[in-house]
Backbone and ligand atoms as CSV (ligand in chain L), in Angstrom:
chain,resi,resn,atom,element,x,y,z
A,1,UNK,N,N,1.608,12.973,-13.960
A,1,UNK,CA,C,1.309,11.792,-13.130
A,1,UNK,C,C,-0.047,11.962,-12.430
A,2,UNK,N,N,-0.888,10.745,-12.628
A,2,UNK,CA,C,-2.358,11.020,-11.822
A,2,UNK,C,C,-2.033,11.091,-10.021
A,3,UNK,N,N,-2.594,11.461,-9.645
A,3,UNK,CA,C,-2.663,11.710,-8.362
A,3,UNK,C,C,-4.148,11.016,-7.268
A,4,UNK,N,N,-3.912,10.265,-6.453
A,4,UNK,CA,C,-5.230,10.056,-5.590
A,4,UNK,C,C,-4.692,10.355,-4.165
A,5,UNK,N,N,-5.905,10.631,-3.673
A,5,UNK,CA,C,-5.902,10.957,-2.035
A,5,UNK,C,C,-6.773,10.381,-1.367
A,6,UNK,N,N,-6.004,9.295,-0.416
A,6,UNK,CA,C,-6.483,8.252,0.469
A,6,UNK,C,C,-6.760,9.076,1.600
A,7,UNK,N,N,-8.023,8.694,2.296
A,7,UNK,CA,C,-8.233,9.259,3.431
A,7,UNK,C,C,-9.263,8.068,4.392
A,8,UNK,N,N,-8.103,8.210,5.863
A,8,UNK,CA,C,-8.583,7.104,6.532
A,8,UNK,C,C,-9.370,7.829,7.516
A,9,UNK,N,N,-11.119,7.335,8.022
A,9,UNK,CA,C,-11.690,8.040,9.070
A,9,UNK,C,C,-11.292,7.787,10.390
A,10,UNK,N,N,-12.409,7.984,11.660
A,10,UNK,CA,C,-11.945,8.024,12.829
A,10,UNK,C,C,-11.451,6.784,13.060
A,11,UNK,N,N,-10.629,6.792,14.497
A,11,UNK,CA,C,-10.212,5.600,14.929
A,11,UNK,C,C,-9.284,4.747,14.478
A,12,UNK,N,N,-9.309,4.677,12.592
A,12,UNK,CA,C,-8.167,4.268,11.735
A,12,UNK,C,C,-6.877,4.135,12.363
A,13,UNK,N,N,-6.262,5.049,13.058
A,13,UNK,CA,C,-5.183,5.310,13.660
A,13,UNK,C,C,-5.000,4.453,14.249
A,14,UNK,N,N,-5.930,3.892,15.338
A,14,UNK,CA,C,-5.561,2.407,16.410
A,14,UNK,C,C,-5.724,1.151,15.629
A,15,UNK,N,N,-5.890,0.916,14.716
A,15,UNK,CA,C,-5.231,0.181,13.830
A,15,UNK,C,C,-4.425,-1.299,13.974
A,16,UNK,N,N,-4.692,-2.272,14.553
A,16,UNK,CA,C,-3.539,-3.323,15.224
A,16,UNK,C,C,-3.912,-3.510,16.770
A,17,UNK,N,N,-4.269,-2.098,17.194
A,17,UNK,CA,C,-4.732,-2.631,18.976
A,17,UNK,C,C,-6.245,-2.883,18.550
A,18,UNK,N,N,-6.978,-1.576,17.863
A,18,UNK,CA,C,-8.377,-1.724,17.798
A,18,UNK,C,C,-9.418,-2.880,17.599
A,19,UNK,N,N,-9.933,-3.479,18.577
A,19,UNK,CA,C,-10.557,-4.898,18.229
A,19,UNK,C,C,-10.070,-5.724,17.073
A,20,UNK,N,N,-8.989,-6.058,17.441
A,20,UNK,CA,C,-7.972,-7.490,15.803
A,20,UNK,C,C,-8.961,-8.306,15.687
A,21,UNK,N,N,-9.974,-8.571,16.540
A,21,UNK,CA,C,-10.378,-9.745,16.223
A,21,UNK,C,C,-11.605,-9.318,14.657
A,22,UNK,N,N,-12.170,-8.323,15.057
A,22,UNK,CA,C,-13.056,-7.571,13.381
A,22,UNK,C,C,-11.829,-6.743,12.740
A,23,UNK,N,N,-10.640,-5.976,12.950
A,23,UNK,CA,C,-10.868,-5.132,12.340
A,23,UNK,C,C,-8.885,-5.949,11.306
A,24,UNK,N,N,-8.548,-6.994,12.258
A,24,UNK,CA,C,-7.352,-7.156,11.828
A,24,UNK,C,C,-5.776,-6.919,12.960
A,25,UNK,N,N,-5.040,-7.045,12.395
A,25,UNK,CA,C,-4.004,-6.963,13.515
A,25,UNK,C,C,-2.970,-6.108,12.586
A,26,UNK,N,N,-3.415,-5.717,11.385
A,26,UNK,CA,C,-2.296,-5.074,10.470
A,26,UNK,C,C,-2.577,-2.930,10.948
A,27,UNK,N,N,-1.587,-2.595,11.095
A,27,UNK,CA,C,-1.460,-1.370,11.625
A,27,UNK,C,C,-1.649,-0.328,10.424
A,28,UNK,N,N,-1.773,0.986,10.809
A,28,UNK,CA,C,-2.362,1.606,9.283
A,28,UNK,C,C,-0.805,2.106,9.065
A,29,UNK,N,N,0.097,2.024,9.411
A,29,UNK,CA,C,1.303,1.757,8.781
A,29,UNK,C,C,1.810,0.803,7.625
A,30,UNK,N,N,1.261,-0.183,8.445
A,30,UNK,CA,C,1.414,-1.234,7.140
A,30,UNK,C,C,0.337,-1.433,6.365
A,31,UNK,N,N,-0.675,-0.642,6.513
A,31,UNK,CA,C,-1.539,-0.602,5.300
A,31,UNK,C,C,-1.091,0.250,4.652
A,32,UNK,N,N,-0.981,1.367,4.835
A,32,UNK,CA,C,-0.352,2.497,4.108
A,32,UNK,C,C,0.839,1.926,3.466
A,33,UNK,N,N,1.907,1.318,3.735
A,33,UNK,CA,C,3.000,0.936,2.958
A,33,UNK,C,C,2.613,0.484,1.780
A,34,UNK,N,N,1.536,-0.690,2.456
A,34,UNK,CA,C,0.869,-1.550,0.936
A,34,UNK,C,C,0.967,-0.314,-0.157
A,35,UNK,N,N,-0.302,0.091,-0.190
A,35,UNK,CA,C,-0.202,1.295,-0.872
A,35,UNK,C,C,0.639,2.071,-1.597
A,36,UNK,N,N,1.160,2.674,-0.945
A,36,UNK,CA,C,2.348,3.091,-0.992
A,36,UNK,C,C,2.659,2.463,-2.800
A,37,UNK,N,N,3.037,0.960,-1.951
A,37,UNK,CA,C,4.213,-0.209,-3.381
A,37,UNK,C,C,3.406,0.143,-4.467
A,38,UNK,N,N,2.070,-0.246,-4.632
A,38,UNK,CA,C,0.714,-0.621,-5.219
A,38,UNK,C,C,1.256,0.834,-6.515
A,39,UNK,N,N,1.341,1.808,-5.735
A,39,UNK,CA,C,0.992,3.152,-6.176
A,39,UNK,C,C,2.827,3.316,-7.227
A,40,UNK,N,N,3.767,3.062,-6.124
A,40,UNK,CA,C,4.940,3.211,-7.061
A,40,UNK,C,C,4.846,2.745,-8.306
A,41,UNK,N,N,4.571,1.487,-8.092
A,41,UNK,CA,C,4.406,-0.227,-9.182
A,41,UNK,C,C,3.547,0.590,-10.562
A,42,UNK,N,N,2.497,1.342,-10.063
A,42,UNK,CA,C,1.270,1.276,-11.118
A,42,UNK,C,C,1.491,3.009,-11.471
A,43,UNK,N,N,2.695,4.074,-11.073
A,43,UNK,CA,C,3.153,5.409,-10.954
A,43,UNK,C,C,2.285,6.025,-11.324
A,44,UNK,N,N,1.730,6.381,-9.714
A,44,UNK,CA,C,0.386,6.973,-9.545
A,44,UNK,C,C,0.706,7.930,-8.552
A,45,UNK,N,N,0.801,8.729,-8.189
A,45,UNK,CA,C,1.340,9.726,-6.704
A,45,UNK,C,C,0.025,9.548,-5.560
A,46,UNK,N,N,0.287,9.183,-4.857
A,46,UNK,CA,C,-0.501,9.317,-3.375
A,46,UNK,C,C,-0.228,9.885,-2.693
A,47,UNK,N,N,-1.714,10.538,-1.953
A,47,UNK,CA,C,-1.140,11.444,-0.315
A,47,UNK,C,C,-2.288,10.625,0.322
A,48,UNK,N,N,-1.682,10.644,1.589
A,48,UNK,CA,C,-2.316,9.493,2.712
A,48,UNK,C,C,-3.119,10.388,3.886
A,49,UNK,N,N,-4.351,10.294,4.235
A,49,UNK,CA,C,-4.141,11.737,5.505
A,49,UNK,C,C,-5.570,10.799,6.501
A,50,UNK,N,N,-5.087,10.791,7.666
A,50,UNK,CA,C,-6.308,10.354,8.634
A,50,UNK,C,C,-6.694,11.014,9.674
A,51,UNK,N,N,-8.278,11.075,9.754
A,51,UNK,CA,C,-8.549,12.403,10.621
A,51,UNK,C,C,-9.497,11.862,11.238
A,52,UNK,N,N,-9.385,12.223,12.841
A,52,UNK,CA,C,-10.934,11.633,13.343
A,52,UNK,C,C,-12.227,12.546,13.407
A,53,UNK,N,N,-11.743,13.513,12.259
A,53,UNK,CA,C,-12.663,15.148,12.435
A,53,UNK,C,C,-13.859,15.120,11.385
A,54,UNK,N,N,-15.206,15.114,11.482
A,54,UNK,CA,C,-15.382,15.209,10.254
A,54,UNK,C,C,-15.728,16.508,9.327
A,55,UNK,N,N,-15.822,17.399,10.225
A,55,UNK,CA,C,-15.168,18.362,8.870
A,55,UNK,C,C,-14.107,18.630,8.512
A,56,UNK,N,N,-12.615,18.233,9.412
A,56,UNK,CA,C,-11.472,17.725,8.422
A,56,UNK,C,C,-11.264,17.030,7.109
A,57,UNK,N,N,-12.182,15.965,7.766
A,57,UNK,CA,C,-12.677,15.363,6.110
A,57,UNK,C,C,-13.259,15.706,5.200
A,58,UNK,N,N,-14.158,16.843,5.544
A,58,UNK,CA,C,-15.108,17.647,4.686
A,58,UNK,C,C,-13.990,18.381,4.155
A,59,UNK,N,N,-13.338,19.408,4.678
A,59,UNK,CA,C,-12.261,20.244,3.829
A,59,UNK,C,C,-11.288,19.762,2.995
A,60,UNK,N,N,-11.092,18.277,3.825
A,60,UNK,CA,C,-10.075,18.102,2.543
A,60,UNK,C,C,-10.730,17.238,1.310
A,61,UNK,N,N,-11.617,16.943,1.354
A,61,UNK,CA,C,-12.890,16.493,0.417
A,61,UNK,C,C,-12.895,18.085,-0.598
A,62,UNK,N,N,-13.374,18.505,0.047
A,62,UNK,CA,C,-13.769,20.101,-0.486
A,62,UNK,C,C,-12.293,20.870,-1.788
A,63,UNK,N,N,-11.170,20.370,-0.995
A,63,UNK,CA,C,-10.000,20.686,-1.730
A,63,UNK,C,C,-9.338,19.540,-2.411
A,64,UNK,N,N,-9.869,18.877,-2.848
A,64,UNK,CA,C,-9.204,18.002,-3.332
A,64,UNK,C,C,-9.013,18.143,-5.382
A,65,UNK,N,N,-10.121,18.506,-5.208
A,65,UNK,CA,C,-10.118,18.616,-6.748
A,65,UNK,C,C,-9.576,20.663,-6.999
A,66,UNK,N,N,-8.862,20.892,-8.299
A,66,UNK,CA,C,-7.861,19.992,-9.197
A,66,UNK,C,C,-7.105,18.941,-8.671
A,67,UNK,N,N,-6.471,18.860,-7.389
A,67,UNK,CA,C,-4.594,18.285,-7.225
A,67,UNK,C,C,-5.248,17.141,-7.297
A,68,UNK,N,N,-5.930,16.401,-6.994
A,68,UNK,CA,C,-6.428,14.704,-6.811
A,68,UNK,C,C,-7.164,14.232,-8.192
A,69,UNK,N,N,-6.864,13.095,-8.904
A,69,UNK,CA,C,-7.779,12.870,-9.846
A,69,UNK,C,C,-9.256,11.971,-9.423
A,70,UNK,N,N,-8.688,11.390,-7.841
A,70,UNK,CA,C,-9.469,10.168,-7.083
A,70,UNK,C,C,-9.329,10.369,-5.793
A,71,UNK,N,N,-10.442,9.663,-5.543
A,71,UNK,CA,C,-10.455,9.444,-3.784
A,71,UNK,C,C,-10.748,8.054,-3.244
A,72,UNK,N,N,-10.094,7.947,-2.519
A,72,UNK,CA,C,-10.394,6.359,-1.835
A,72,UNK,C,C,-10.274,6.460,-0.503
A,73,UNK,N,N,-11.012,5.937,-0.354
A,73,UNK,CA,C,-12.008,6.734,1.356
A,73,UNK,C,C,-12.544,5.454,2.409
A,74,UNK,N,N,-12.038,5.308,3.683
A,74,UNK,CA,C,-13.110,4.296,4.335
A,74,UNK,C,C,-13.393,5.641,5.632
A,75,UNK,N,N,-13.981,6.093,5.222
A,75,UNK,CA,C,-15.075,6.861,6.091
A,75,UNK,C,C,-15.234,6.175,7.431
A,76,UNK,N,N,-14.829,4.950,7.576
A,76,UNK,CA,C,-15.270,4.546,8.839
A,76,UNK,C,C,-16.600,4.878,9.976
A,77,UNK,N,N,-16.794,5.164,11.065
A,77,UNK,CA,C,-18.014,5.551,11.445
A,77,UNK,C,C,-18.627,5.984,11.024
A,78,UNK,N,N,-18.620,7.746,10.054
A,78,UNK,CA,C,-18.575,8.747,9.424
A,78,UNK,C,C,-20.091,8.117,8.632
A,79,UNK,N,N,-19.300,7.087,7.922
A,79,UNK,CA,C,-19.945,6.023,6.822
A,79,UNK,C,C,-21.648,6.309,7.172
A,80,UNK,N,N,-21.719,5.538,8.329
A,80,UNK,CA,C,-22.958,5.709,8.690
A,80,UNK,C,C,-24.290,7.029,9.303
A,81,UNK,N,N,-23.070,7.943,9.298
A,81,UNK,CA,C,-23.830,9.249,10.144
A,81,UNK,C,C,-23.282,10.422,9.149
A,82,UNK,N,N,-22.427,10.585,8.394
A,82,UNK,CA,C,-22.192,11.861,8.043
A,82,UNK,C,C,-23.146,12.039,6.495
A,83,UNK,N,N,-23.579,13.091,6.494
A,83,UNK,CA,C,-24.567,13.570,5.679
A,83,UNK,C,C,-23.808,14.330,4.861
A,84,UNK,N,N,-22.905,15.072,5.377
A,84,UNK,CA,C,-21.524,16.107,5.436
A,84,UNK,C,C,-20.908,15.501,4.467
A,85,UNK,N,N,-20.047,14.358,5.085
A,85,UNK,CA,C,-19.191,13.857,3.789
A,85,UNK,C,C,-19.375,13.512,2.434
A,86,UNK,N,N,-21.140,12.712,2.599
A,86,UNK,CA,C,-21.588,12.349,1.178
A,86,UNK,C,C,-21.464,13.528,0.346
A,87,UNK,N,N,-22.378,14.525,0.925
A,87,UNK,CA,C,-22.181,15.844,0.114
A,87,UNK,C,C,-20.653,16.694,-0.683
A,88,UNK,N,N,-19.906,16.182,0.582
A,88,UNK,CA,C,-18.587,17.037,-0.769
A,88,UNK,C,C,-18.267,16.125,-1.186
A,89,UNK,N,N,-18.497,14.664,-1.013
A,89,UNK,CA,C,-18.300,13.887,-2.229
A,89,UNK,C,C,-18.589,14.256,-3.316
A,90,UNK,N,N,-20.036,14.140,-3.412
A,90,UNK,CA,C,-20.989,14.363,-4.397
A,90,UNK,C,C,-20.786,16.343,-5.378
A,91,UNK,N,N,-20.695,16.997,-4.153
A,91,UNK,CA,C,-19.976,18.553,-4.611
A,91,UNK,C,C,-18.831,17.894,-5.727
A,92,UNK,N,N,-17.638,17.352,-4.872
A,92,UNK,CA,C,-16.825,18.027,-5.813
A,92,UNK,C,C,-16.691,16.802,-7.170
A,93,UNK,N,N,-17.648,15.525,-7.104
A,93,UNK,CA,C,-17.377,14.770,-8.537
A,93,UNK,C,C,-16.761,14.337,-8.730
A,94,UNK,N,N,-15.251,14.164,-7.841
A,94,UNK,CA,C,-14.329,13.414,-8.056
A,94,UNK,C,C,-14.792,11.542,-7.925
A,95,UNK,N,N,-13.877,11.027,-8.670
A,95,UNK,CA,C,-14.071,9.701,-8.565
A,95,UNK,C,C,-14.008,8.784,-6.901
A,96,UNK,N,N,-14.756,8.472,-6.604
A,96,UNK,CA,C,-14.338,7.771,-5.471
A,96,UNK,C,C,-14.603,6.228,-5.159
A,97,UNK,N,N,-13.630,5.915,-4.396
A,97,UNK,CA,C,-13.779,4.545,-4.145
A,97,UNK,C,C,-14.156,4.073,-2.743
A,98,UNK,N,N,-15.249,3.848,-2.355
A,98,UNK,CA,C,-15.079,3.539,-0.281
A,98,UNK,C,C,-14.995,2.063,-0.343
A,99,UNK,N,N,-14.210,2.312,0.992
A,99,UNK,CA,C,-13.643,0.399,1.282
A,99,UNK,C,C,-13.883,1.225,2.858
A,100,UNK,N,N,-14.024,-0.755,3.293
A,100,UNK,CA,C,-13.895,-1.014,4.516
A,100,UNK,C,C,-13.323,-2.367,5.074
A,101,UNK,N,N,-12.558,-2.649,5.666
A,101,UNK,CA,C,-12.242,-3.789,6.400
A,101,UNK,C,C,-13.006,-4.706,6.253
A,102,UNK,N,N,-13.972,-4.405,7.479
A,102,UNK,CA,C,-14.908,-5.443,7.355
A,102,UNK,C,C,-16.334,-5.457,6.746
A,103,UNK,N,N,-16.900,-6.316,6.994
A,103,UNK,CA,C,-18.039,-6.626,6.123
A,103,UNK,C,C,-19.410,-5.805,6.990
A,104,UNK,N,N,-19.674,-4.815,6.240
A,104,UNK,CA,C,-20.636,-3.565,7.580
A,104,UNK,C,C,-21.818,-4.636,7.570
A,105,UNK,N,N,-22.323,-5.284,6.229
A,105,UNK,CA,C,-23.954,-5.738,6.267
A,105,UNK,C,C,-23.564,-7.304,7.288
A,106,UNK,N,N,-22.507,-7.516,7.363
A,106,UNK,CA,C,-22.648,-8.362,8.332
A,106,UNK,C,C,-22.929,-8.583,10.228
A,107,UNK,N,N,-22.620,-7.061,10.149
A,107,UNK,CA,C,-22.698,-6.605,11.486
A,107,UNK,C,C,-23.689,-6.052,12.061
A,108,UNK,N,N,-23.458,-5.300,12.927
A,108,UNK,CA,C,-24.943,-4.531,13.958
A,108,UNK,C,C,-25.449,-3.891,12.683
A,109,UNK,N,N,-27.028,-3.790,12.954
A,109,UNK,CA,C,-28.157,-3.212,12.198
A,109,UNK,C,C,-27.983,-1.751,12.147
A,110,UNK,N,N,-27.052,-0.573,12.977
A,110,UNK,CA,C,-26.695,0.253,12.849
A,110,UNK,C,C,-25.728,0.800,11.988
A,111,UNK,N,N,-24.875,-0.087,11.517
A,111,UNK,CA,C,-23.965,-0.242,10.682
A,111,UNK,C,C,-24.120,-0.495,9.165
A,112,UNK,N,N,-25.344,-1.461,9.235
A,112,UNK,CA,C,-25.276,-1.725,7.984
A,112,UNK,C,C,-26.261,-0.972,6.611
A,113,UNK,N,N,-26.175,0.398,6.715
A,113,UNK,CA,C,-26.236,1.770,5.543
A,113,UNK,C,C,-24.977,2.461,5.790
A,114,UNK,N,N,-24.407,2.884,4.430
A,114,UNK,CA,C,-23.883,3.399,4.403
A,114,UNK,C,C,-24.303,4.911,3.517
A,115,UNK,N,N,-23.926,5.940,3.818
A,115,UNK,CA,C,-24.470,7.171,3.344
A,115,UNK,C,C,-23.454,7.951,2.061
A,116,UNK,N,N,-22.550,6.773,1.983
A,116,UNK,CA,C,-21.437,7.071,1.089
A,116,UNK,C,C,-21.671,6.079,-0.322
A,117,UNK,N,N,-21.694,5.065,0.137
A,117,UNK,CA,C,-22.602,4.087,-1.175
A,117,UNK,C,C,-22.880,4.561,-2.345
A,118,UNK,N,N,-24.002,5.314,-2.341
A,118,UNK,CA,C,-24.599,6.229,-3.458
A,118,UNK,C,C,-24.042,7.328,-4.022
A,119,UNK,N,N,-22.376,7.629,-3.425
A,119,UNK,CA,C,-22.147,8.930,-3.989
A,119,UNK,C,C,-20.740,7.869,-4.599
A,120,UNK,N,N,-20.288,6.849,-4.491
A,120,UNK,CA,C,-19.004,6.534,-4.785
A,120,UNK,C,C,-19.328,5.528,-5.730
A,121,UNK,N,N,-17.936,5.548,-7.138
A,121,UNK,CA,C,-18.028,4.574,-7.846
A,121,UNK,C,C,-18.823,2.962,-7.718
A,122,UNK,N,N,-17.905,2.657,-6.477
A,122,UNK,CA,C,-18.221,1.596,-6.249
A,122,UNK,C,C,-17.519,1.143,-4.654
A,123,UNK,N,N,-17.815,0.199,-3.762
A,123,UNK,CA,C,-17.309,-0.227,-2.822
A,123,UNK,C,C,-17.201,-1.274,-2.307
A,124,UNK,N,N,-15.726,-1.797,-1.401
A,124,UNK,CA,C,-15.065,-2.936,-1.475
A,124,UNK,C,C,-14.933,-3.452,0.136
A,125,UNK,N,N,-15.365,-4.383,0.486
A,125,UNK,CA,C,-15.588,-4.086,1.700
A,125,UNK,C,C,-15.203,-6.151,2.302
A,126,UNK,N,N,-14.676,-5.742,3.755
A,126,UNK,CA,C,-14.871,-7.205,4.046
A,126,UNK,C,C,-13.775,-8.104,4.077
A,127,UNK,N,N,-12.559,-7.278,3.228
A,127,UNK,CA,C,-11.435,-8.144,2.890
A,127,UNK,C,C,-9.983,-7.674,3.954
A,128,UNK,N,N,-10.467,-6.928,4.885
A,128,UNK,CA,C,-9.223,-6.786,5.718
A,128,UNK,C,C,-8.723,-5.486,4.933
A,129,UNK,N,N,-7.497,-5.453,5.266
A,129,UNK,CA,C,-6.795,-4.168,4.269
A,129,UNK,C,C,-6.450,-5.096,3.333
A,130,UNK,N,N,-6.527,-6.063,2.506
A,130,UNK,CA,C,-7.058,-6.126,0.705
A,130,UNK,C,C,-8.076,-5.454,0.243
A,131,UNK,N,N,-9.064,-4.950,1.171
A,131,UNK,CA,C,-9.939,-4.197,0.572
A,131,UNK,C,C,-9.214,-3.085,-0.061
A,132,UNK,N,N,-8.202,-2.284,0.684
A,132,UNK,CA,C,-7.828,-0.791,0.575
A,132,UNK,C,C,-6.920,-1.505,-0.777
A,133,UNK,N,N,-6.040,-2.638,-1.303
A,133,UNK,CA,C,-5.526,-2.183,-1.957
A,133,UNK,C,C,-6.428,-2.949,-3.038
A,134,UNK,N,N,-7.083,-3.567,-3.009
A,134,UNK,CA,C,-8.367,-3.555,-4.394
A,134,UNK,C,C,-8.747,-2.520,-4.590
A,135,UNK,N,N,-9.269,-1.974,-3.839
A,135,UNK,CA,C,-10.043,-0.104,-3.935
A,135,UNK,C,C,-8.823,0.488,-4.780
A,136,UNK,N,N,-7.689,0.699,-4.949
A,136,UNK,CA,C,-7.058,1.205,-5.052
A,136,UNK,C,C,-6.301,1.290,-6.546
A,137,UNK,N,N,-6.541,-0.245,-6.871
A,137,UNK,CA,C,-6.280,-0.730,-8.026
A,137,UNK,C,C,-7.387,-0.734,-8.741
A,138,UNK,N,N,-8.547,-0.729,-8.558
A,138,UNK,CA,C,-9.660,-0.452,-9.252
A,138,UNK,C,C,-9.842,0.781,-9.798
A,139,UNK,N,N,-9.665,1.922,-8.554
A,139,UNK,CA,C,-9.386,3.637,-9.200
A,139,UNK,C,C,-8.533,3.784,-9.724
A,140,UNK,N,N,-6.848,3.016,-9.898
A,140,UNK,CA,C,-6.221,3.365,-10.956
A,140,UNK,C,C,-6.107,3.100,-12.167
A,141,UNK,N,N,-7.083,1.903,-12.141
A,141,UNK,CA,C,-7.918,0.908,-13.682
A,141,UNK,C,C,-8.951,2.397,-14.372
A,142,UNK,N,N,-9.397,2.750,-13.606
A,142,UNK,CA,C,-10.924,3.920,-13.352
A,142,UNK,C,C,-9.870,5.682,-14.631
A,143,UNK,N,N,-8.876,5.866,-13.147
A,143,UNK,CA,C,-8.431,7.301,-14.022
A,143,UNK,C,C,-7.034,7.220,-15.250
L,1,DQA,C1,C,-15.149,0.320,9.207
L,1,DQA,C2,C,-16.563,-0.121,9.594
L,1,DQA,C3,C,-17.265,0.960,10.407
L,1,DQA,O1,O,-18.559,0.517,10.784
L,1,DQA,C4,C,-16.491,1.267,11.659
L,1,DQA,O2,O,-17.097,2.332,12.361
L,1,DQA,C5,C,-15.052,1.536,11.410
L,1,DQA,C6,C,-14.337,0.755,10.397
L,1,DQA,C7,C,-14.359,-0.817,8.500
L,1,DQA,O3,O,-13.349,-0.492,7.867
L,1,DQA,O4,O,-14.705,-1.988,8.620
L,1,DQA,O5,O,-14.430,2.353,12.093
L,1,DQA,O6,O,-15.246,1.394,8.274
């Protein structure tokens, strides 16, 4: 069975309180469930893991390959400042997918590069958590 590993960045966690009005009112519970179905439906194994650390994210970036065939990633802040993450992206070659909620080029001028862009398949952005499960269905179209 292929395997991917979703990983949600900082803040992810507040999820439903965190500004609803950009980011949504759906909790990363019930995004994760989505998932979850998406993944039974299409029998794909997922592990879910959210960290507001970013070399948490770096290590488990770093370990992901063999057990993961994919990654699907909203880096969240990270997106824009970590230099770190692109790199074990890019290290370990695995396939990746970044999504985001919302639409970054629509927002503050600080926001809108992302440093992950260039190391990932492709990215889905803008649609709420439909992004996460397009991203998701796209990498299992992908491995
Ligand atoms: C985000 C966009 C980022 O700019 C922001 O820092 C987030 C969430 C999104 O999903 O829209 O935390 O990645």
């Amino acid at each position: 069975m292929k395997k991917i590993l979703v990983i949600h960045g900082p803040n992810l966690d507040l999820l439903g309180q965190r500004e609803p009005a950009i980011y949504g009112k759906a909790t990363l519970n019930e995004i994760n469930s989505g998932l979850k179905k998406i993944a039974k439906k299409k029998k794909v194994g997922l592990s879910i893991k959210q960290s507001n650390h970013e070399g948490e994210i770096v290590d488990l970036i770093g370990k992901a390959k063999p057990r993961y065939d994919a990654l699907l990633i909203n880096p969240a802040a990270y997106t824009h400042t970590s230099v770190a993450i692109r790199d074990a992206i890019a290290a370990s070659g695995i396939v990746t997918v970044e999504v985001h909620l919302s639409n970054i080029y629509s927002r503050e001028e600080f926001r809108q590069k992302s440093l992950i862009s260039p190391v990932a398949k492709g990215t889905i952005l803008g649609f709420g958590p439909k992004s996460y499960s397009l991203g998701l269905e796209a990498l299992i179209d992908l491995i």
